[in-house]
TORMI-904443 format. One record per residue (C-alpha): residue number from 1; x, y negated, z negated. Coordinates in Angstrom, 2 decimals, decimal comma. Last residue first. Layout:
<node nr="NUM" u="X" v="Y" w="Z"/>
...
# end
This chain:
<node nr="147" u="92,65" v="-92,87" w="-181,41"/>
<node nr="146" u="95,73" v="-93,84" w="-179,13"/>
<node nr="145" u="95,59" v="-89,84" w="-177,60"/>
<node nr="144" u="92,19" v="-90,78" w="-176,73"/>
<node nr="143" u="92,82" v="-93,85" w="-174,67"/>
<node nr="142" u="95,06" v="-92,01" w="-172,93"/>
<node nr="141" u="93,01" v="-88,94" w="-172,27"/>
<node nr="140" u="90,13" v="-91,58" w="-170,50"/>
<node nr="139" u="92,86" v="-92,93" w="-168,37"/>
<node nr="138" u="94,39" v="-90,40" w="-167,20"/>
<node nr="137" u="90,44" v="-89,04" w="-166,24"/>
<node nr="136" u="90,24" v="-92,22" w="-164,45"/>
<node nr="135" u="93,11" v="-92,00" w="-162,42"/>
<node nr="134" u="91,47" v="-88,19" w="-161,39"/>
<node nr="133" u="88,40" v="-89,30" w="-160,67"/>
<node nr="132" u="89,65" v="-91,74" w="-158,30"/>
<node nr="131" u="92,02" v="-89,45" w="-156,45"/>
<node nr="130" u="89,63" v="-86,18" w="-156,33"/>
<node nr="129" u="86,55" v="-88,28" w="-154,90"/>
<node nr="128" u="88,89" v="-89,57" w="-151,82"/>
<node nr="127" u="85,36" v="-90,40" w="-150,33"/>
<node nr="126" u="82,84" v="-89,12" w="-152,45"/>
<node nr="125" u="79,96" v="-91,17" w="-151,52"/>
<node nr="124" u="79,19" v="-93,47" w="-148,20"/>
<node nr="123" u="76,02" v="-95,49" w="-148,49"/>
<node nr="122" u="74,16" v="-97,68" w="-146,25"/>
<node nr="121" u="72,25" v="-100,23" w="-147,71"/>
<node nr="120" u="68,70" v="-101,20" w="-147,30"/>
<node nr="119" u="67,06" v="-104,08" w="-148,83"/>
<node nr="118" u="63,71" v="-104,29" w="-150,41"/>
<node nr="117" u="63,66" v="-101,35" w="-152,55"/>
<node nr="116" u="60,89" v="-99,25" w="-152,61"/>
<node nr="115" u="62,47" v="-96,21" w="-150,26"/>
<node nr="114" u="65,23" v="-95,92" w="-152,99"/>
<node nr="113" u="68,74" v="-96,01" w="-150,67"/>
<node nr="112" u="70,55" v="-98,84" w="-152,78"/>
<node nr="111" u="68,35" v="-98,25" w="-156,78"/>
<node nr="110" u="69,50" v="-94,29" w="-156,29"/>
<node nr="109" u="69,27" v="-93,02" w="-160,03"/>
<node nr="108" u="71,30" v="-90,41" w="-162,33"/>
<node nr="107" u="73,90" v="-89,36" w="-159,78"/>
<node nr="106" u="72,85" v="-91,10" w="-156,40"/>
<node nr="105" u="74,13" v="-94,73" w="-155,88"/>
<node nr="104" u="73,17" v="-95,57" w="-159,53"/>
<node nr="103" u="75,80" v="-93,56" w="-161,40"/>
<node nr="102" u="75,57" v="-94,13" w="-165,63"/>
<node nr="101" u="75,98" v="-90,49" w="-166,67"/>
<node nr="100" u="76,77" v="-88,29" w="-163,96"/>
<node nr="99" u="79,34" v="-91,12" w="-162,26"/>
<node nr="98" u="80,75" v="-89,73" w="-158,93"/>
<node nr="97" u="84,25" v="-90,55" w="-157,73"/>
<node nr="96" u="84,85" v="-92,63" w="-154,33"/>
<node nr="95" u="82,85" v="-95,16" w="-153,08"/>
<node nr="94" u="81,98" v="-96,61" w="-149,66"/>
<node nr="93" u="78,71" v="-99,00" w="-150,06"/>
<node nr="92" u="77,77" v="-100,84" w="-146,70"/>
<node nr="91" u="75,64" v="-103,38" w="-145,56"/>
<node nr="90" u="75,76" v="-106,27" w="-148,40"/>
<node nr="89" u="73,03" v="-107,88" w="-148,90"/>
<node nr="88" u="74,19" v="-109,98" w="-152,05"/>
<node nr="87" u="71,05" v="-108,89" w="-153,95"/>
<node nr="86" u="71,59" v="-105,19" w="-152,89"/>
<node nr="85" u="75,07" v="-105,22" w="-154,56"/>
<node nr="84" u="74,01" v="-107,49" w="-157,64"/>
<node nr="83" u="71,85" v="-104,35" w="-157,77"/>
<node nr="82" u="73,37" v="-101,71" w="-157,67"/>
<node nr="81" u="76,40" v="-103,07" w="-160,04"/>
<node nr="80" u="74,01" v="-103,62" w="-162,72"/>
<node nr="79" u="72,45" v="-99,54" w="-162,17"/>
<node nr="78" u="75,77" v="-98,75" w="-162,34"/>
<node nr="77" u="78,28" v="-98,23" w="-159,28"/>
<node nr="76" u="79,74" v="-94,93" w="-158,08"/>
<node nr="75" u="83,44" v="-95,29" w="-158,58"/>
<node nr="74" u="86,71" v="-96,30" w="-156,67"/>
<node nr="73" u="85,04" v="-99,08" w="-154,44"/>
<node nr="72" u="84,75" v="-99,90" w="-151,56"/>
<node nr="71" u="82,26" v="-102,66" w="-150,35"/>
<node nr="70" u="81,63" v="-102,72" w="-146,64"/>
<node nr="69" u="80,42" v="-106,42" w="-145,49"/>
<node nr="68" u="77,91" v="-107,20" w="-142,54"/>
<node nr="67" u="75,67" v="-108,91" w="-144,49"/>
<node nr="66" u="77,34" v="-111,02" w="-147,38"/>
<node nr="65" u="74,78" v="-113,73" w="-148,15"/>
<node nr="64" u="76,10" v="-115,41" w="-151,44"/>
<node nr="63" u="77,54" v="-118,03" w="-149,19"/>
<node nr="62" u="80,54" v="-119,75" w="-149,06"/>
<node nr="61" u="82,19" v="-117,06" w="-147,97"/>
<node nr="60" u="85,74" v="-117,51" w="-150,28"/>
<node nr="59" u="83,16" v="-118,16" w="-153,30"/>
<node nr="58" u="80,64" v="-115,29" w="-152,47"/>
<node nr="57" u="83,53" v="-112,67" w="-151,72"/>
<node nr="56" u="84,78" v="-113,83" w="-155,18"/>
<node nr="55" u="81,66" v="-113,34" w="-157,07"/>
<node nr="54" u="81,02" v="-109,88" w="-154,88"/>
<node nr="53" u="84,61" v="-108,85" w="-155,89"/>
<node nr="52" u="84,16" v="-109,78" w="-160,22"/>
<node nr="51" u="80,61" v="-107,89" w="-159,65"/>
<node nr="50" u="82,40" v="-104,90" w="-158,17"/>
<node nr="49" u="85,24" v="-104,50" w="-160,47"/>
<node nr="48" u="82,73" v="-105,03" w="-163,52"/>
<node nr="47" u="83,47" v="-108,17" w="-165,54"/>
<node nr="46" u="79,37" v="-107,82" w="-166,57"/>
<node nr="45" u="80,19" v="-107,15" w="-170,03"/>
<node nr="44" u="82,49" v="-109,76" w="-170,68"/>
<node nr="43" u="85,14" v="-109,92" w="-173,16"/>
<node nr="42" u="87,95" v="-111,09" w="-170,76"/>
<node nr="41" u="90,03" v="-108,92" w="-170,23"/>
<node nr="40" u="88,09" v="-106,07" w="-171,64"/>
<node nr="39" u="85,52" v="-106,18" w="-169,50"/>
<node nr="38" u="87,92" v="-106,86" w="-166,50"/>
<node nr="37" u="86,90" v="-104,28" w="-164,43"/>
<node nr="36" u="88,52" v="-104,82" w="-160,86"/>
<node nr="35" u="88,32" v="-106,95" w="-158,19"/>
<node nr="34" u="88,86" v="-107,53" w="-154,23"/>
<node nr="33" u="87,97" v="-110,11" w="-152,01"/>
<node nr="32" u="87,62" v="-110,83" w="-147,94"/>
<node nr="31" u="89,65" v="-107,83" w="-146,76"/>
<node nr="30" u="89,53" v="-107,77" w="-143,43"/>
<node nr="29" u="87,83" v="-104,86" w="-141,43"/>
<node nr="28" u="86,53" v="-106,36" w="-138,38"/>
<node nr="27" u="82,98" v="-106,54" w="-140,33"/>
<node nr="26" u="84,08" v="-108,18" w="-143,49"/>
<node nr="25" u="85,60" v="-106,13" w="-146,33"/>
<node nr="24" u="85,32" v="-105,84" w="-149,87"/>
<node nr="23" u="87,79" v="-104,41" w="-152,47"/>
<node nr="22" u="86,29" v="-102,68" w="-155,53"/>
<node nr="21" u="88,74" v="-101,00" w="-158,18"/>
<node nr="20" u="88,30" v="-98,83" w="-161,04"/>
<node nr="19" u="90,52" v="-98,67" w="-163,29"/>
<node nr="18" u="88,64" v="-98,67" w="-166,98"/>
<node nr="17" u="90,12" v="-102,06" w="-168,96"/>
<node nr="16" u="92,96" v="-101,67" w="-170,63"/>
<node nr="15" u="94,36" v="-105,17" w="-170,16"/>
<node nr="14" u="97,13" v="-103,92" w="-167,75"/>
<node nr="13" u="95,38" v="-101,02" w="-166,59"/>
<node nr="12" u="93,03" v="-103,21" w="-164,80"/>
<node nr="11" u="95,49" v="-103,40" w="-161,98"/>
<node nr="10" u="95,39" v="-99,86" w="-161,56"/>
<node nr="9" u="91,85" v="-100,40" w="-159,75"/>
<node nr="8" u="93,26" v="-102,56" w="-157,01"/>
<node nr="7" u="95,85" v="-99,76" w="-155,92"/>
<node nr="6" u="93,12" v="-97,44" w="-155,76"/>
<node nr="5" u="90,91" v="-99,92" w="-153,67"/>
<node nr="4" u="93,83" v="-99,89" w="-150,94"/>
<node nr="3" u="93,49" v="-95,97" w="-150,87"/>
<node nr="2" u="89,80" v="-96,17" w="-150,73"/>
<node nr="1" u="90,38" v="-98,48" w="-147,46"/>
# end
């Protein structure tokens, strides 16, 4: 599955957004949507790879309600991210590379697995962590070789 979000996140290459991917799927394992950033695509801050696959899951579901759905996705999502994430009940969090300075799945908070919060999610971290940090470490040393 972290492979298939991967290949989602290199889309954003194209309008140079960050690659990171998100692909969601439903509880036999079929992918229902997928996203990724498109900040700079189109000049919104919340065009976040998860956000733009929990808006899409919501459309194709008809419902904003998405228990029993895995989200993957290539990084650890923000404290935004978290939340849409809780707010759409969704079950499961897989992600892949860490974020130290905006992560809210563990690195600087924990908003999914924080005893206050009202909806529990299961979280699985670091899976193929070496892959997705890696894509967006190319892409970090591109944009500085432009500036």
């Amino acid at each position: 599955m972290m492979q298939q979000a991967l290949l989602v996140a290199r889309n954003a290459l194209a309008s140079e957004d960050v690659p990171v991917g998100a692909i969601i799927f439903n509880k036999t394992g079929e992918v229902v949507a997928q996203g990724h950033n498109e900040r700079e695509l189109h000049k919104d801050p919340t065009a976040h790879a998860e956000i733009v696959a929990l808006r899409r899951a919501a459309q194709i579901n008809g419902s904003w309600r998405l228990e029993d759905h895995t989200l993957v996705v290539t990084l650890e999502p923000c404290a935004m991210c978290a939340g849409a994430i809780a707010q759409s009940r969704i079950s499961t969090v897989v992600f892949g590379a860490w974020d130290e300075k905006a992560g809210a799945v563990g690195s600087v908070w924990d908003l999914l697995r924080d005893p206050r919060s009202l909806f529990k999610v299961e979280v699985r971290s670091g899976v193929l962590a070496n892959e997705c940090s890696q894509l967006l470490k190319d892409f970090i040393q591109g944009v500085r070789k432009k500036d």
